[in-house]
N, C-alpha and C positions, 0 to 999 in steps of 0.2 A: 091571659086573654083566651075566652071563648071559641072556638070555631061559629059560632051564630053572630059572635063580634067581630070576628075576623073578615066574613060573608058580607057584614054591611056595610064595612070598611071597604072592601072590592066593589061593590054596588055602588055607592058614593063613588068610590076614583072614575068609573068608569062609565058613570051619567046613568045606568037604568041598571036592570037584570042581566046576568049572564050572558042569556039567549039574545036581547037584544046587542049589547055588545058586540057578542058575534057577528052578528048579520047586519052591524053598523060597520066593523072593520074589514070584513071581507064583502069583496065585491066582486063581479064576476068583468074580464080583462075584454073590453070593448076592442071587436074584428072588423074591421075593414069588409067591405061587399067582395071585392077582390079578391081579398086574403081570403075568404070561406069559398069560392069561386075556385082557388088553385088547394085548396085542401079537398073539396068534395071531387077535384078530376084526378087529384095525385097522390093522395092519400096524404096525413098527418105525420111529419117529418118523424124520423127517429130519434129516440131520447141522446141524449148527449151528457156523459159524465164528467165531473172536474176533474180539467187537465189534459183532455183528451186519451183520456184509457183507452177508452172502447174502439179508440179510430186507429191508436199506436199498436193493440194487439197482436201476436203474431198468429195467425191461424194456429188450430189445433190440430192433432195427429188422426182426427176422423176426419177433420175435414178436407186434409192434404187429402187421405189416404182417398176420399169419394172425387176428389178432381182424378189422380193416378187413375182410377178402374172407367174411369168416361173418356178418360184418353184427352182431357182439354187444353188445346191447341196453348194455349195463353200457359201454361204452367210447364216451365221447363226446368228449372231448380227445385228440388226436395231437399229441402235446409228442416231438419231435425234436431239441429246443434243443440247441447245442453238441455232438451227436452226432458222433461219430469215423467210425462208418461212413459218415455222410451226406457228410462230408467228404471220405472217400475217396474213393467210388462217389456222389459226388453225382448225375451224370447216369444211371447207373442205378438207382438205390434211390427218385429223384424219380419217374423213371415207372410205375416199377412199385404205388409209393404212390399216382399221379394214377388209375392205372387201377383201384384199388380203392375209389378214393373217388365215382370215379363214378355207383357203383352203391351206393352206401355212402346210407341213410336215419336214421344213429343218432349220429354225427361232427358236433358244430356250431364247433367249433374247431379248429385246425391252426396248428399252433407249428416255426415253421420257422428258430428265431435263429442265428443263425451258424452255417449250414449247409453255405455256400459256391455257394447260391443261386446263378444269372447267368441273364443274358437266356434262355438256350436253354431256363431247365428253367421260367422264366416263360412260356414257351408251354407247355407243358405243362398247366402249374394254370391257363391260361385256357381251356381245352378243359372242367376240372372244373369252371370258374365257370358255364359255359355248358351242363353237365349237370345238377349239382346245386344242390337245391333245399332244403337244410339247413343249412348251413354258415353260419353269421354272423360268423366274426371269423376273421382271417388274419394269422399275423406274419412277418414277411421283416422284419425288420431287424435290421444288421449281416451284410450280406450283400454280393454283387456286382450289382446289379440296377442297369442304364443307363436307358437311354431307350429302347432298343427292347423290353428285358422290360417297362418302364410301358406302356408304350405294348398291347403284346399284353395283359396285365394288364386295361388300359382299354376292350380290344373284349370281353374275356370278361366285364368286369362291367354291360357295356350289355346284354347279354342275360340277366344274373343278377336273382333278385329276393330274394335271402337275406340276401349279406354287409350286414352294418351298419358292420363297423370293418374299416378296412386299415390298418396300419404300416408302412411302409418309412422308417421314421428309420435313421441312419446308415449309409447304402450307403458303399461305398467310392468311389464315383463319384457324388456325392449331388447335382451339380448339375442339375435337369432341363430340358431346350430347351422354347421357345416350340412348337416342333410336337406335345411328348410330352402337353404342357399344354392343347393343341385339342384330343389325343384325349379326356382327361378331360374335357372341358367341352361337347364331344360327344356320350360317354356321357350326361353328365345328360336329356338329351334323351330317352331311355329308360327311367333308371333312377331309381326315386322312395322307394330303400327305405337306399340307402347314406346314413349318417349320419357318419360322421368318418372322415378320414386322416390318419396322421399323421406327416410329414414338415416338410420344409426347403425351401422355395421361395424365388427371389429372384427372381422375372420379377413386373410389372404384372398377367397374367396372376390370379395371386393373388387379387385382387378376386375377378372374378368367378367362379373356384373357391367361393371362402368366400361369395358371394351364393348360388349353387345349393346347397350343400350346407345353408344357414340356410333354404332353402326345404324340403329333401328335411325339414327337423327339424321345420319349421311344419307339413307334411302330417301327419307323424307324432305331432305332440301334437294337432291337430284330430282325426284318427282314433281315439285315445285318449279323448278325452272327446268322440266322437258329436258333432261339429262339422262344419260344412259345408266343403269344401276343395277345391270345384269353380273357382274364381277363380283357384288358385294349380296347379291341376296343369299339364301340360305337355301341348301340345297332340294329341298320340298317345295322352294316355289321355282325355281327356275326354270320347269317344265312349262308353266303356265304362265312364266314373263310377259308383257303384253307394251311395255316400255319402249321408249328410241329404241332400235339395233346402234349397236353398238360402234364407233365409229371412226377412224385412226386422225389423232389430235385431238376428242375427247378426253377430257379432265377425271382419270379416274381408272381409266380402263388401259392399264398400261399393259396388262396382261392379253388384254384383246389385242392392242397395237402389235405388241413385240408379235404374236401369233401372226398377224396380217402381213406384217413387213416381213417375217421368213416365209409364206406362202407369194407375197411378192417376187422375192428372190430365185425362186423353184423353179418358175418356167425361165427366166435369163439361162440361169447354169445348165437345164436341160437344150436348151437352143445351142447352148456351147460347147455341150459334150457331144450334140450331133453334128454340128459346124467342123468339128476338131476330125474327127473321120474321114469328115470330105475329102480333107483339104490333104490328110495323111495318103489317104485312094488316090488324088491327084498325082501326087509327087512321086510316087513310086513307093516299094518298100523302100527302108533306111539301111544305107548303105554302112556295113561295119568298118569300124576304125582299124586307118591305113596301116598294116604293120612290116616289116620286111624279113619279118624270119617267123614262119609258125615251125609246130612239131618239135619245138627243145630247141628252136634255135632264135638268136639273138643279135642285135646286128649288122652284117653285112650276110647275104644269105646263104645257106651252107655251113656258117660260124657254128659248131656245137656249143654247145649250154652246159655247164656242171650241174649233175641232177641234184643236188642243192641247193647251192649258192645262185645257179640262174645267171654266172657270168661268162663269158666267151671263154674258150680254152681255145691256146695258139697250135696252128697245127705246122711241126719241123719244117713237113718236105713243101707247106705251101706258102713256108716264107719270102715274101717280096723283097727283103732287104738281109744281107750277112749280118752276122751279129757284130756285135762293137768289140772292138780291142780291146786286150788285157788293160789293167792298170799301168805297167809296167813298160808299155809301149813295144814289145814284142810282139812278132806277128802268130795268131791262131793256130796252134797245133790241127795239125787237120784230123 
């Protein structure tokens, strides 16, 4: 068959030419007076795709990043999770985000999950720890983050006094060194507001992470309910304590007590060791124990002493009594 046969075959189905065809089946969608009333004051709704794509969307990484540098009040999560651009442009899309956050007063979250994170853009977010003063919770896990991004991590949050929660579970390199583990336990030394991390340790170490951080939580629940928390802070702040004084029967401060209860004690025993004098001034000097023989003697008085033994020796001519008869019942040779 023809293409000229085919034409008049479509002409025929279709009642006339082409052109009219067209402009038989299409018609133009009768508007309401109303309906062109609320379009001419509010403009012509936006297109709308199957399924609702365009409404489930997640903002994009310019657009976050233009709410972050306006500072808008309404955006307080930076969720980047498994973002594509971050991925790509990780090393530039990171800084350019750290430099908005800096200045950033409305942000207390930042969601950074497999991002493709690594050491170089963790310096970066330790410059923000060390600016800002908002931010409480931070995620980097499932990311590249070694020991030397912990490590910069751990100098930006010695000077931080916001984050409470860090994540770095499932690094690709999640084993962390004895030295990245001083840095953290270093920081405590500073920082009294960090309350969990959450990772995968296998060093000794360990302890005494998880001792500081049960301390930073004890500060935090005595702060909470108006308790005293002077005992337990860290020697850097205690100058600047500002907390209850400390108080005897407080929960906590058993070190302050026992201190207070022996300065209780102080003035008693001093009152009694001036009492004790009086009362010795009263009485007189203390009269020495009654003896009846000094000078080597022992006694009845005059009794000589053997200069060793310290026992009476009997003196002949000052015998009171004769001596006793022989055995034998004869009388005493004189």
């Amino acid at each position: 068959m023809s293409l000229r046969e085919r034409l008049k075959m479509f002409e025929q189905a279709s009642g006339g030419s082409p052109s009219v065809a067209g402009a038989r089946n299409f018609s133009v969608p009768q508007v309401s007076a109303e309906r062109r009333g609320d379009i001419a004051s509010q403009g012509a709704p936006a297109p709308k795709r199957a399924g609702g794509f365009m409404q489930n969307r997640p903002p994009s990484f310019l657009e976050t990043l233009k709410r972050v540098k306006e500072n808008d009040p309404s955006l307080t999560v930076v969720d980047m999770s498994n973002s594509a651009a971050m991925q790509c442009k990780v090393s530039e899309y990171t800084t350019q985000l750290t430099d908005a956050l800096k200045s950033n007063t409305q942000v207390k979250e930042v969601r950074l999950e497999n991002c493709g994170i690594g050491d170089r853009e963790c310096e970066t977010l330790a410059e923000v720890l060390k600016a800002n003063s908002v931010i409480t919770f931070i995620d980097l896990q499932k990311n590249c983050v070694n020991n030397d991004g912990a490590t910069a991590l751990a100098r930006g949050l010695a000077a931080n006094t916001s984050v409470v929660e860090v994540n770095l579970m499932s690094q690709q390199k999640s084993r962390w060194g004895d030295n990245c583990l001083e840095e953290f336990i270093a920081m405590f030394a500073s920082n009294i507001t960090l309350l969990k991390i959450t990772w995968r340790l296998e060093s000794r170490k360990s302890f005494a992470l998880t001792k500081l951080i049960t301390r930073n939580n004890d500060i935090d629940r005595r702060k909470k309910n108006n308790m005293p928390y002077l005992d337990i802070l860290p020697t850097a702040f205690k100058a600047s304590y500002q907390g209850p004084p400390p108080a005897e029967g407080v929960e906590g401060n058993k070190e302050n007590v026992a201190a207070s209860a022996a300065s209780a004690h102080q003035p008693a025993a001093a009152a009694a060791a001036v009492v004790r004098p009086a009362a010795a001034a009263a009485a007189g000097p203390p009269s020495p124990p009654a003896r009846a023989a000094t000078n080597g003697t022992n006694g009845s008085a005059g009794t000589p002493e053997h200069p060793i033994t310290g026992l009476a020796l009997q003196d002949d001519t000052a015998a009171s009594s004769p001596p006793p008869p022989p055995r034998g019942g004869g009388a005493a040779a004189p």
